[in-house]
C-alpha positions in Angstrom: -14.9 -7.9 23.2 -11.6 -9.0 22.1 -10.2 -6.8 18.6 -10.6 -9.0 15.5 -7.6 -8.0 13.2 -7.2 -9.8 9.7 -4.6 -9.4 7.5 -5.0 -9.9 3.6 -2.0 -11.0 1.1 -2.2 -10.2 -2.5 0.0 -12.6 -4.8 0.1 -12.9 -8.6 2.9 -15.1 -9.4 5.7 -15.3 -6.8 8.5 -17.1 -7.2 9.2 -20.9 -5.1 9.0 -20.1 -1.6 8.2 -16.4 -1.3 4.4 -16.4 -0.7 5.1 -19.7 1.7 7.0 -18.1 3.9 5.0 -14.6 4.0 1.9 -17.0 5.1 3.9 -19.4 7.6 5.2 -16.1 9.3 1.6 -14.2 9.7 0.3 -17.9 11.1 3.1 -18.3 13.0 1.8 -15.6 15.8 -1.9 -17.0 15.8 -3.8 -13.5 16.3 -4.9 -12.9 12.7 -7.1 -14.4 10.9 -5.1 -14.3 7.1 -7.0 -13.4 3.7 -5.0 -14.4 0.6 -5.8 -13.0 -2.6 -4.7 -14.9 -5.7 -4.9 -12.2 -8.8 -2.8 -14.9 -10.9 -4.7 -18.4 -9.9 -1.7 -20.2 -9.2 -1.9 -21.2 -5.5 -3.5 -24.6 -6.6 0.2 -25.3 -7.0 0.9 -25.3 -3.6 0.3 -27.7 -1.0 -3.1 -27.6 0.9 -0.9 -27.7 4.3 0.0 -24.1 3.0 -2.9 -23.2 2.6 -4.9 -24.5 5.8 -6.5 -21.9 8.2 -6.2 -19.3 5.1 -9.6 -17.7 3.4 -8.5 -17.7 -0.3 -10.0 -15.8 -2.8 -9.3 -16.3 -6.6 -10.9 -13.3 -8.4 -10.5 -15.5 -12.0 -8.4 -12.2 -13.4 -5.4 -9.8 -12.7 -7.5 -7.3 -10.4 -4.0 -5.2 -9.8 -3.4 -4.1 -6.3 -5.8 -1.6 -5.7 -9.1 -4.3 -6.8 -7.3 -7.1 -5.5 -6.8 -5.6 -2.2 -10.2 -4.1 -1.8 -11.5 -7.9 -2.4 -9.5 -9.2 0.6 -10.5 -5.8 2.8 -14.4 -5.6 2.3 -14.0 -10.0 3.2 -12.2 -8.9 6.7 -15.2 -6.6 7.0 -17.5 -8.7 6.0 -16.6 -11.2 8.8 -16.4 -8.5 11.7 -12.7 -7.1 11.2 -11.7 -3.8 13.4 -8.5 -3.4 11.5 -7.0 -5.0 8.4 -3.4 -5.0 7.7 -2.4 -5.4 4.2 0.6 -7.2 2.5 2.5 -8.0 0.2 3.4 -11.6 -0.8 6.9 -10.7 -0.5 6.7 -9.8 3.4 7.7 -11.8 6.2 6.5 -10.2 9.7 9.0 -10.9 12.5 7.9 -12.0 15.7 6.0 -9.5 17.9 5.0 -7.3 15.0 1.5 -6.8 15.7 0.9 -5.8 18.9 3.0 -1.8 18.6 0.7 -1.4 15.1 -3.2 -2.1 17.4 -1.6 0.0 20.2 -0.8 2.6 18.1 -4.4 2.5 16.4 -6.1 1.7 19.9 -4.7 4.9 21.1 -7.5 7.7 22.1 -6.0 10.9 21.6 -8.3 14.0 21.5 -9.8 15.5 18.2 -7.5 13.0 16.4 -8.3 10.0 14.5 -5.9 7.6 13.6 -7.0 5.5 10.4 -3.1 3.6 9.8 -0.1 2.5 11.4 3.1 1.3 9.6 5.5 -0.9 11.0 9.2 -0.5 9.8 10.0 -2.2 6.5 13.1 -3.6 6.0 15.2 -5.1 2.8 15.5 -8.5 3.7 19.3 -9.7 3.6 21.8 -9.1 6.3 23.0 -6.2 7.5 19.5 -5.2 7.7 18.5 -1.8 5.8 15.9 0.6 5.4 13.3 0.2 3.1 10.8 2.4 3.8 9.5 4.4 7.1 6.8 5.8 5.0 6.8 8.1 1.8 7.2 11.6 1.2 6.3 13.5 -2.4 8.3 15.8 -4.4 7.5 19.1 -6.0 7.3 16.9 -9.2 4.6 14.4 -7.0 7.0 11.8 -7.5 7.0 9.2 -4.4 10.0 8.2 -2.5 10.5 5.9 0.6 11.5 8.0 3.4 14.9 6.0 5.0 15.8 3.8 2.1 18.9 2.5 2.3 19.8 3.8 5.5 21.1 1.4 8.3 18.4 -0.3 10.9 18.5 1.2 13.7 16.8 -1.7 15.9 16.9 0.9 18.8 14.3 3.6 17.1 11.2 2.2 18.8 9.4 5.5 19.5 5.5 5.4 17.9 5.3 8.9 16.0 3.3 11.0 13.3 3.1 9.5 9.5 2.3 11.3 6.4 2.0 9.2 4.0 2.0 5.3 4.5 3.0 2.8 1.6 0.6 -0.2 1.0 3.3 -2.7 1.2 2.4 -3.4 4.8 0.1 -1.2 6.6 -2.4 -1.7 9.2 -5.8 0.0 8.5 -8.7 0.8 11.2 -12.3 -0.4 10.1 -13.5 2.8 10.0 -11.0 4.4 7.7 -11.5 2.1 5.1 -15.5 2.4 5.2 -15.3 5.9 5.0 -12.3 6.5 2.5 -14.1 3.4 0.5 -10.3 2.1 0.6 -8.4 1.9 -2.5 -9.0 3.6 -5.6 -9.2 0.5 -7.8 -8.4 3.2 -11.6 -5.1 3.4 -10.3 -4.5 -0.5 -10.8 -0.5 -0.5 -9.6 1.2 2.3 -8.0 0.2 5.6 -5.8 -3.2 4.2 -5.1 -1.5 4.3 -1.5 -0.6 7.7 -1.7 -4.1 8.8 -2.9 -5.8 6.9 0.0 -3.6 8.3 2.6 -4.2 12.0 0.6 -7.6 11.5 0.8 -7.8 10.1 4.3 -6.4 13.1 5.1 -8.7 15.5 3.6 -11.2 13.9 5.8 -9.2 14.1 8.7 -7.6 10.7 9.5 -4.3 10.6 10.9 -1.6 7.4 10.6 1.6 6.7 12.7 4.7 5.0 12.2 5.3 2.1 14.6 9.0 1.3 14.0 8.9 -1.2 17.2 7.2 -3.6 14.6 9.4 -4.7 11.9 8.9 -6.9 8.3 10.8 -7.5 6.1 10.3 -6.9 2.4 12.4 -9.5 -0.1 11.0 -7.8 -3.9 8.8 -9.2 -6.0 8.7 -10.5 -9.5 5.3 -9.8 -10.3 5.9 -6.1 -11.6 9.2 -7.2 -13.9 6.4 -9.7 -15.6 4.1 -6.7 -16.6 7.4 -4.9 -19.0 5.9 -0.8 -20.2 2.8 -1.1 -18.4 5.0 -0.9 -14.8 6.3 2.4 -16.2 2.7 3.4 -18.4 1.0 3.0 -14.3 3.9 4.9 -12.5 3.9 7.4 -14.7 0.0 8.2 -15.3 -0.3 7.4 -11.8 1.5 10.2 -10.7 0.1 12.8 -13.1 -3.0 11.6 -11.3 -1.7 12.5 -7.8 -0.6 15.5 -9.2 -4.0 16.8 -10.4 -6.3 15.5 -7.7 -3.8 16.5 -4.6 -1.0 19.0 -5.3 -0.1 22.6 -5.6 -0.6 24.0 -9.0 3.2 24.3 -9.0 3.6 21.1 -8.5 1.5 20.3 -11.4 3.6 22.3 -13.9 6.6 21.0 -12.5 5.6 17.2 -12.8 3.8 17.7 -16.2 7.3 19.1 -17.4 8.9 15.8 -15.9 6.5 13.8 -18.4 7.3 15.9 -21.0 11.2 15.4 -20.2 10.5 11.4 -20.0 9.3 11.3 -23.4 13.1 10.8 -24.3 13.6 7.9 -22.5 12.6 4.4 -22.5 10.3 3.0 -22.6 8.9 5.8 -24.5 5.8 5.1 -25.7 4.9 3.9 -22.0 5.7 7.6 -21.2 3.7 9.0 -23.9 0.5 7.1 -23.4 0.4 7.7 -20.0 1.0 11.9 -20.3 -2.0 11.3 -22.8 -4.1 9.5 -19.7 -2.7 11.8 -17.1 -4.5 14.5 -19.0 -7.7 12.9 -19.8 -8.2 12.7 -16.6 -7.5 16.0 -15.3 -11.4 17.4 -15.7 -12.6 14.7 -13.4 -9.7 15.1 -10.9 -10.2 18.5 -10.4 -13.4 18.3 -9.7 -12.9 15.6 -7.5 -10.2 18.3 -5.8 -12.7 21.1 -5.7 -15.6 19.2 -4.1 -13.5 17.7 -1.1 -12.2 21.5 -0.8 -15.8 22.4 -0.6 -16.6 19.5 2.1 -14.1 20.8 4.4 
């Protein structure tokens, strides 16, 4: 039987133009079947012949990324999906980007079980750059995009190992998401990616980077609408990570980061979200300790 991929866009409010051409460019290829997930309930702006072929879904409220997300995945399920790439509205996909992200999850390799695949993501704009080939986490558990900035290299086409994917475009196996249950929808914005791909781990998924497959990422405006609660999610977000997946050290050192931020603006963002980070320490320790046990 053939592999039934669907990919699922989340949008808010984008800007004239953006989530048009993220759709027209998944469409364009014909091989998935496209989910759109409207958190903000403006698509009835836009023309039907945008929307035609597309399985929209209009929660009636901001559901954030993690929700919204896990509204469009469990639908690709629901109608028989093997894999599910996720998207931003802010993505275009260039030509031939799916097929080197379902070989790279199609791929049997022994004992190892591959539950994502991340194309390259690239700024768009010309000369092309980096935006991320995944993420790695500092000692403090703050996330970074591993390559940003740093000039396209069209000829690094060779599949290899992934640590942590971002959720800005990422192609998912069934599987993984039934058995991670997908994202974890407290975190609202921010790091939910890193916790799935942390958790995935702990149950012994693997991902890959597929660099031969290449979007490119033009920047939203949705989290510039949201003001202190884009820094008030960052930040508690990342205390989060901190206490449900790092080294104790790493705990000390990104609680003292916090307690440094309090100077800056916006600071009552910061402090709320030190105050949250802590609340929810008991039950994300726990959480740590019984996957420890499960191992």
């Amino acid at each position: 039987m053939p592999v039934v991929i669907a990919a699922v866009v989340l949008t808010y409010d984008p800007p004239p133009g953006m989530l048009e051409d993220c759709l027209a460019s998944l469409l364009a290829g014909g091989d998935v079947e496209v989910i759109l997930v409207d958190n903000g309930g403006r698509t009835d702006r836009l023309p039907s012949t945008t929307l035609a072929g597309i399985d929209l879904l209009v929660p009636g409220r901001n559901l954030g990324f993690a929700a919204g997300m896990n509204l469009g995945i469990r639908r690709a399920l629901d109608r028989g999906a093997d894999a599910v790439m996720v998207l931003n509205d802010d993505v275009v996909v260039e030509p031939g980007w799916l097929a080197p992200l379902a070989a790279e999850l199609a791929v049997d390799r022994v004992g190892e079980r591959v539950g994502a695949v991340q194309p390259t993501l690239l700024f768009a704009g010309e000369p092309p750059t980096i935006n991320s080939l995944g993420v790695a986490l500092g000692h403090d558990g703050a996330g970074t995009d591993v390559g940003m900035h740093d000039p396209d290299d069209p000829s690094d086409v060779v599949a290899r190992d992934l640590a942590i994917f971002t959720g800005g475009a990422v192609l998912f196996a069934a599987d993984f998401v039934r058995e991670t249950d997908g994202f974890d929808e407290r975190f609202f914005l921010y790091y939910e990616d890193v916790d799935l791909a942390l958790r995935g781990t702990e149950l012994g998924w693997r991902y890959r980077l597929a660099p031969a497959s290449r979007v490119r990422h033009r920047g939203s405006a949705t989290v510039a609408s949201i003001g202190s609660r884009s820094a008030y999610f960052r930040e508690r977000n990342r205390i989060w990570v901190l206490f449900r997946h790092r080294p104790w050290s790493d705990v000390g050192r990104g609680l003292w980061l916090s307690v440094r931020r309090l100077r800056w603006a916006p600071r009552g963002a910061h402090a709320k979200a030190l105050v949250a980070g802590l609340v929810a320490a008991p039950r994300l320790v726990r959480a740590r300790r019984h996957a420890s046990n499960s191992l």
